[in-house]
C-alpha positions as CSV (number, residue, x, y, z in Angstrom):
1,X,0.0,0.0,0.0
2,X,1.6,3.3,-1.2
3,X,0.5,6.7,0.8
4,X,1.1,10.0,-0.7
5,X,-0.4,13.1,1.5
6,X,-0.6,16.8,0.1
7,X,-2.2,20.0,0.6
8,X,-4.3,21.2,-1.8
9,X,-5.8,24.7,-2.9
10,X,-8.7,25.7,-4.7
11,X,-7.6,29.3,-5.8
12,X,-9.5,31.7,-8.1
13,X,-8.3,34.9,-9.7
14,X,-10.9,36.7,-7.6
15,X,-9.8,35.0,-4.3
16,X,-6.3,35.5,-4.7
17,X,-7.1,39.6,-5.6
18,X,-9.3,39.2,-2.7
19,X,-6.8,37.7,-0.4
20,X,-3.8,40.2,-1.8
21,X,-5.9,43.7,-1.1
22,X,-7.2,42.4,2.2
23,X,-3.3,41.6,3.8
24,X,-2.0,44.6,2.0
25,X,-4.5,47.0,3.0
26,X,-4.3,45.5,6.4
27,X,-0.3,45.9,6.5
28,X,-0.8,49.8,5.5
29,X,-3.7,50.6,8.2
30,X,-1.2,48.6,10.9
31,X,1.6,50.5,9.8
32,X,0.1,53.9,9.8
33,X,-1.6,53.3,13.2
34,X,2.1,52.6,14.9
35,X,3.5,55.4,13.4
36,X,0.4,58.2,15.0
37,X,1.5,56.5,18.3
38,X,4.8,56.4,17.9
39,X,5.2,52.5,17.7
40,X,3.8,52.2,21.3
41,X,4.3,48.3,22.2
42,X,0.5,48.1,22.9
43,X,-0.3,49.2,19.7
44,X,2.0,46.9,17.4
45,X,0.6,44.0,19.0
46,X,-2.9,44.4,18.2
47,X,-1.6,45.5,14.8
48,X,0.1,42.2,14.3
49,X,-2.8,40.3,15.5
50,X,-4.9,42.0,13.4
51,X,-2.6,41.2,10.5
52,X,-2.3,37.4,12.0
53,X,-6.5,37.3,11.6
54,X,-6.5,38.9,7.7
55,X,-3.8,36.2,6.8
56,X,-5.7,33.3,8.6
57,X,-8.9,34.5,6.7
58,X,-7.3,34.9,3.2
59,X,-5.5,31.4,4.1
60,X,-9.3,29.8,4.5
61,X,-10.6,31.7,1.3
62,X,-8.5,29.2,-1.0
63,X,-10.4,25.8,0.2
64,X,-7.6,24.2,1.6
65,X,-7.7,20.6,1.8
66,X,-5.7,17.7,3.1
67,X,-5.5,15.1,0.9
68,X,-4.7,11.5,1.7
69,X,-4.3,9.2,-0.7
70,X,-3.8,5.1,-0.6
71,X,-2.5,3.6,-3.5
72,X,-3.0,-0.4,-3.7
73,X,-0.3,-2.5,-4.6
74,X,-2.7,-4.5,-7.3
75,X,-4.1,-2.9,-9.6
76,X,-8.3,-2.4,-10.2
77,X,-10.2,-4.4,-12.2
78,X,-12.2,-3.1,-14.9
79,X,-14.5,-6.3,-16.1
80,X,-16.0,-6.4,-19.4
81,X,-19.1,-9.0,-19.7
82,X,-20.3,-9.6,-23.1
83,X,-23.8,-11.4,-23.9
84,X,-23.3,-14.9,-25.4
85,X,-26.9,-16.1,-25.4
86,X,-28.9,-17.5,-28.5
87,X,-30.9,-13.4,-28.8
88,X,-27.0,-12.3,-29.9
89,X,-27.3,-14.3,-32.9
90,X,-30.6,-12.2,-34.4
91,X,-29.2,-9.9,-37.3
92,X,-30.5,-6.6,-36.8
93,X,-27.9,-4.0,-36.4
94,X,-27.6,-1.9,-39.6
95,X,-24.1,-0.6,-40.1
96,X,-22.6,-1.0,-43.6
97,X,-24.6,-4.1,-43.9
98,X,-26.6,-5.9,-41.7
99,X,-25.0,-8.0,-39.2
100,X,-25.9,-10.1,-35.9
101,X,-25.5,-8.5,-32.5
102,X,-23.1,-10.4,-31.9
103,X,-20.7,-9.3,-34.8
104,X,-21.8,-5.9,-33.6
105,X,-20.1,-6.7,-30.2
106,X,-17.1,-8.2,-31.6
107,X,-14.4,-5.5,-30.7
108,X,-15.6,-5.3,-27.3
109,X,-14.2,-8.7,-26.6
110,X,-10.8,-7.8,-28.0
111,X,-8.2,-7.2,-25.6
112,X,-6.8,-4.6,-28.7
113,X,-10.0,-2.5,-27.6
114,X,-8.6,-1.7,-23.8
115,X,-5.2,-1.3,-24.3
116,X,-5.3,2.8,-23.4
117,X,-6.7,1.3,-19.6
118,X,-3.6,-1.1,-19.3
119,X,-1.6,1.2,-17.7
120,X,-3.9,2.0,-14.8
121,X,-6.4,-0.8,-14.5
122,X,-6.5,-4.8,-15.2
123,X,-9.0,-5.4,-18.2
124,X,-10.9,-8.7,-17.4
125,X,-13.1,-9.5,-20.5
126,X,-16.2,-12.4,-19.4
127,X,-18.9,-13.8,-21.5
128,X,-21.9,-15.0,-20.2
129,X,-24.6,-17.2,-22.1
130,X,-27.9,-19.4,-21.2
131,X,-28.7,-21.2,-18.8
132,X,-31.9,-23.1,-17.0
133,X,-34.4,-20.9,-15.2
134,X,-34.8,-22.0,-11.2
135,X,-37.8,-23.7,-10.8
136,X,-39.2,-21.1,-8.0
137,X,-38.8,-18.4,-10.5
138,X,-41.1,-17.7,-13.2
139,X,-40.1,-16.4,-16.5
140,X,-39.5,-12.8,-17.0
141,X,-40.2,-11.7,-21.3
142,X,-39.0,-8.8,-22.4
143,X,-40.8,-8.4,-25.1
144,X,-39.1,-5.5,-26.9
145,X,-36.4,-7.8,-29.6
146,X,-37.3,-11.4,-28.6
147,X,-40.8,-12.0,-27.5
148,X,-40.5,-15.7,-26.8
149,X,-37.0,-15.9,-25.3
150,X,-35.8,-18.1,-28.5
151,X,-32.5,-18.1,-30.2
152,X,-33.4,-17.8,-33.6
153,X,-34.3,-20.6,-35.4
154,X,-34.6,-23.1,-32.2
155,X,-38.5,-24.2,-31.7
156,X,-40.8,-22.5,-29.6
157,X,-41.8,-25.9,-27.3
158,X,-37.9,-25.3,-25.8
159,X,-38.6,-21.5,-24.8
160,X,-39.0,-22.2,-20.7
161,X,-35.9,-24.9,-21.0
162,X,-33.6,-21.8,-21.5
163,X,-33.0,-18.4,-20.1
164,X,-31.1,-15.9,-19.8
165,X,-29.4,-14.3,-16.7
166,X,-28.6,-10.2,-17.1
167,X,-28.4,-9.8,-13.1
168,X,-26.3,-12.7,-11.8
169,X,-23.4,-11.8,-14.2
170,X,-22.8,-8.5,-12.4
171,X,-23.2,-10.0,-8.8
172,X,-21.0,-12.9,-9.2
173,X,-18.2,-10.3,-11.0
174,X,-18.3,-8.5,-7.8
175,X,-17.8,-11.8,-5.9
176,X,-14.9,-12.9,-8.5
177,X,-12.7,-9.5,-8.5
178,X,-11.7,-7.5,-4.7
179,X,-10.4,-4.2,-6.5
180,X,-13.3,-4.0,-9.1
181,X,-13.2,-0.5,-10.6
182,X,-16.3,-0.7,-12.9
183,X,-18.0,-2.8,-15.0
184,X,-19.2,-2.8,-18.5
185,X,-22.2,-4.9,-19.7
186,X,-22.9,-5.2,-23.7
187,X,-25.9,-7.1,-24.1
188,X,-29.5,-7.0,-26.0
189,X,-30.9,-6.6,-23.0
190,X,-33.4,-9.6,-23.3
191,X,-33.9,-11.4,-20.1
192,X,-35.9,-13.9,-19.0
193,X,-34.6,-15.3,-15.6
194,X,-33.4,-13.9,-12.4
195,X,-33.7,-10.6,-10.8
196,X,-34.2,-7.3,-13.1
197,X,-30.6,-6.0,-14.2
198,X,-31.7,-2.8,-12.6
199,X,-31.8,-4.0,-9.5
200,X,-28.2,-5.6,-9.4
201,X,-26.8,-2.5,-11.0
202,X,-28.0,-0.7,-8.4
203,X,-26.6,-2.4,-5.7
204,X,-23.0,-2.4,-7.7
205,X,-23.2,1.5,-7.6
206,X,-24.3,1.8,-3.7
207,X,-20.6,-0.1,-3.3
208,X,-19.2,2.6,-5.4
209,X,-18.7,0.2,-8.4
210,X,-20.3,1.9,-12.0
211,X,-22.0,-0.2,-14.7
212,X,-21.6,1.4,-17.9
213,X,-24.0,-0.3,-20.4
214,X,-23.4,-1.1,-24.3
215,X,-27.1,-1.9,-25.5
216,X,-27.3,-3.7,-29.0
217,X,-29.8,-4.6,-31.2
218,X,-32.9,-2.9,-32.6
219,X,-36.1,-2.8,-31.2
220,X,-38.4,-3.0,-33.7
221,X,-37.6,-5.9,-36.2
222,X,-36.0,-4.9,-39.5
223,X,-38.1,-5.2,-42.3
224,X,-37.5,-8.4,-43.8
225,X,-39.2,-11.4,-45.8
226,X,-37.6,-14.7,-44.9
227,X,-38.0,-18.0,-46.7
228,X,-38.5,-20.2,-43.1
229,X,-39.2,-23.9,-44.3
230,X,-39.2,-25.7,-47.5
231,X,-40.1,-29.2,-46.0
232,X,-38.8,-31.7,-49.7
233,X,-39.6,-35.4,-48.8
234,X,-36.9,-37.6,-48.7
235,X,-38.0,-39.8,-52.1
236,X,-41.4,-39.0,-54.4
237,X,-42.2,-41.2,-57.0
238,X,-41.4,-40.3,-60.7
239,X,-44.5,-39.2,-63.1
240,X,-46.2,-38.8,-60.1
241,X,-47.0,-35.1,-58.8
242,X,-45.8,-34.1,-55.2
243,X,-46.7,-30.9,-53.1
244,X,-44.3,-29.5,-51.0
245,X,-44.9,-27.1,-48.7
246,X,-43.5,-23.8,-48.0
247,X,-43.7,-21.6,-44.8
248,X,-42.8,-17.2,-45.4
249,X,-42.3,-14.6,-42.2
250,X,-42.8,-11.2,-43.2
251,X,-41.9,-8.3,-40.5
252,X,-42.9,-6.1,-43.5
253,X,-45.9,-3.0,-42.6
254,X,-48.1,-4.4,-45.3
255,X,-49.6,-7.4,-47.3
256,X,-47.4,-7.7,-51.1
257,X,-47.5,-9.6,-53.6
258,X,-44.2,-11.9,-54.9
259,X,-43.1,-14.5,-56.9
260,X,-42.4,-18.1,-55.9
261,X,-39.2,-20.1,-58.4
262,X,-38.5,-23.6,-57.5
263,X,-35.6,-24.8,-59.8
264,X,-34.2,-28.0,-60.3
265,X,-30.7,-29.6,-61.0
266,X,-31.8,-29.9,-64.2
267,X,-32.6,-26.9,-64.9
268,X,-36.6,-27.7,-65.1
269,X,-38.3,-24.3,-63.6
270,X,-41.9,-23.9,-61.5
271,X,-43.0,-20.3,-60.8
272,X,-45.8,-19.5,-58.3
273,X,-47.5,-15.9,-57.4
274,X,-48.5,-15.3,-53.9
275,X,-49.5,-12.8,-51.5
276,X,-47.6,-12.5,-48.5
277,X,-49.5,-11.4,-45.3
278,X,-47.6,-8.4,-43.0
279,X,-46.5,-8.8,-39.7
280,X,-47.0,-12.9,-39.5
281,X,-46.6,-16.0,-41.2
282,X,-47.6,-17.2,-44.7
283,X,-47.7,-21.3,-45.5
284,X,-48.4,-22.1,-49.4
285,X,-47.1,-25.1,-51.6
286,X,-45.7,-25.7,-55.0
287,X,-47.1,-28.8,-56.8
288,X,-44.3,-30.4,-58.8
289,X,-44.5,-33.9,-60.9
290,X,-40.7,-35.2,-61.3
291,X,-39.9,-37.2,-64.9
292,X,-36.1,-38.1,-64.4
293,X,-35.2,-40.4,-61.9
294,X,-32.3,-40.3,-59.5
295,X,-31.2,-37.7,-57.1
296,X,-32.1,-34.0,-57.6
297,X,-31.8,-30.7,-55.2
298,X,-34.5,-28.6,-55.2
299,X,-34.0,-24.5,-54.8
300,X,-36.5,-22.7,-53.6
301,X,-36.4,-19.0,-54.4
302,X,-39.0,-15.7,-53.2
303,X,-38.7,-12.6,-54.7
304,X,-37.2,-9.4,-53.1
305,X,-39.5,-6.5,-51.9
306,X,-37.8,-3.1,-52.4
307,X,-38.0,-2.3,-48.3
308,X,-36.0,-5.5,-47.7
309,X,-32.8,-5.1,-45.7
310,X,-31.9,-8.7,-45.8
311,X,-32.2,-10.9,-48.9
312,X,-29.9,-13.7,-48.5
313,X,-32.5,-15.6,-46.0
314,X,-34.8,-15.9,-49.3
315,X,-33.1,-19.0,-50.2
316,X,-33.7,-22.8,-49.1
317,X,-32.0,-25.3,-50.7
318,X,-33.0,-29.2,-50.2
319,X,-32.2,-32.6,-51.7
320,X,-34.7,-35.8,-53.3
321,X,-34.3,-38.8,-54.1
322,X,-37.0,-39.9,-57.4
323,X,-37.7,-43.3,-57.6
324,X,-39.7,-45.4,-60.1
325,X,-42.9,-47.5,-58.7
326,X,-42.8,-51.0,-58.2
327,X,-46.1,-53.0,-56.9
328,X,-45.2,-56.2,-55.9
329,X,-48.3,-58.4,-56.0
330,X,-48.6,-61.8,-54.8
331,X,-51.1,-64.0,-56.4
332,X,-52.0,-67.4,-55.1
């Protein structure tokens, strides 16, 4: 432990003129007083008192103060938690292109990106992912970027067997680190289990510890159309016709019309029109009857609307397997 002590002024121009008139009008007064009695011994001690008092005062008029400071011998710990959940991975920051919060976050989690805070503080950086709610606690939503507390993609039946924790990240870094400086929490902010990050960061700044927050993501959905399912069978029969289904999500304001292409590997060509409903869901099919057999790959294309941000989610690619009919009969 290093100690440094000091004394410390907090001078203006005005209280230094201030101070300077006061003593040097006092010195003139005390001087002419001696002299009209003749430097009587009575008389240059209250003068020098007096002068004793002025130079006390304009002492007190600079805000002295006695500082004391303690230096550790370790340095602090500034910790950097990152969000590492299954929300990270939805792709709605809009920078140069579209990217996932998570690529948005990247530099965060470089040690490159602290290296002006090496000098006085150590840079921890933490991630901090999903985990299974407690049993006694329900479910907190926030509804604002991830209504159902899904990573994308993943079905909705899982939603309750996953959650993620905002405020136990904070409390156990203040359990993990004795000299902790400040912490600094880039996340979506979707949480669905534990106490509400408020409440932790609020108990992290009654010890004198700051939370500065990095907040990611959007919070309205981009507008987007995004080719979700193409469900191909494994094997359909050849000269016979087949229906596959098709499932569309549209975050788009309004309903729109677009074009449906499923192509072949050989090149054979199906074309569909359909109207997309806004704000949901959309299940159609395309009817195809396959001639050649062996194995194809069927592409499954929808049109892009000029709003669109994102257009490389309105692709699905799937293999088949066409196979001739054989009825084996057995006749007695």
């Amino acid at each position: 432990m290093i100690e440094t002590h000091s004394l410390s002024f907090a001078w203006t121009p005005w209280t230094i003129a201030i101070a300077a008139v006061a003593i040097a009008a006092t010195l003139v007064l005390g001087f002419l007083a001696c002299w009209r009695n003749h430097f009587r011994k009575a008389t240059v001690l209250l003068e020098v008192l007096r002068l004793i008092v002025v130079v006390v005062a304009a002492f007190l008029l600079g805000g002295p103060e006695w500082v004391e400071q303690y230096i550790p011998d370790d340095k602090p710990v500034v910790a950097v938690l990152y969000d590492n959940s299954g929300s990270m991975q939805t792709r709605d920051v809009v920078q140069s292109e579209p990217q996932t919060r998570e690529e948005a976050i990247a530099s965060l989690t470089q040690t490159e990106a602290w290296k002006s805070l090496e000098s006085r503080a150590e840079v921890v950086i933490e991630p901090f992912a999903e985990t299974k709610p407690e049993p006694d606690n329900p479910n907190r939503i926030n509804p604002i970027s991830n209504p159902a507390g899904v990573a994308p993609g993943e079905p909705a039946e899982f939603a309750e067997e996953k959650g993620t924790d905002l405020s136990s990240p904070l409390l156990d870094v203040v359990r993990k680190h004795q000299h902790l400086l400040g912490v600094v929490l880039a996340s979506d902010g979707d949480w669905n289990q534990g106490d509400a990050p408020v409440r932790a960061a609020g108990r992290l700044r009654s010890m004198g510890i700051p939370v500065f927050t990095v907040p990611v993501g959007s919070e309205e959905r981009l507008p987007d159309v995004e080719l979700l399912s193409f469900d191909v069978p494994t094997f359909a029969i050849g000269g016979k016709k087949v229906r596959i289904p098709f499932s569309i999500e549209s975050s788009l304001p309004r309903d729109h019309a677009a074009t449906v292409t499923m192509t072949t590997s050989n090149g054979e060509t199906i074309t569909k029109d359909i109207r997309i409903a806004a704000m949901g869901r959309t299940n159609d099919s395309v009817d195809w009857e396959p001639e050649d057999l062996g194995d194809e790959t069927l592409t499954l294309t929808i049109s892009k609307h000029p709003n669109e941000l994102l257009d490389d989610n309105n692709e699905i690619t799937a293999p088949i397997s066409i196979r001739e009919e054989k009825l084996r009969v057995h006749v007695i």
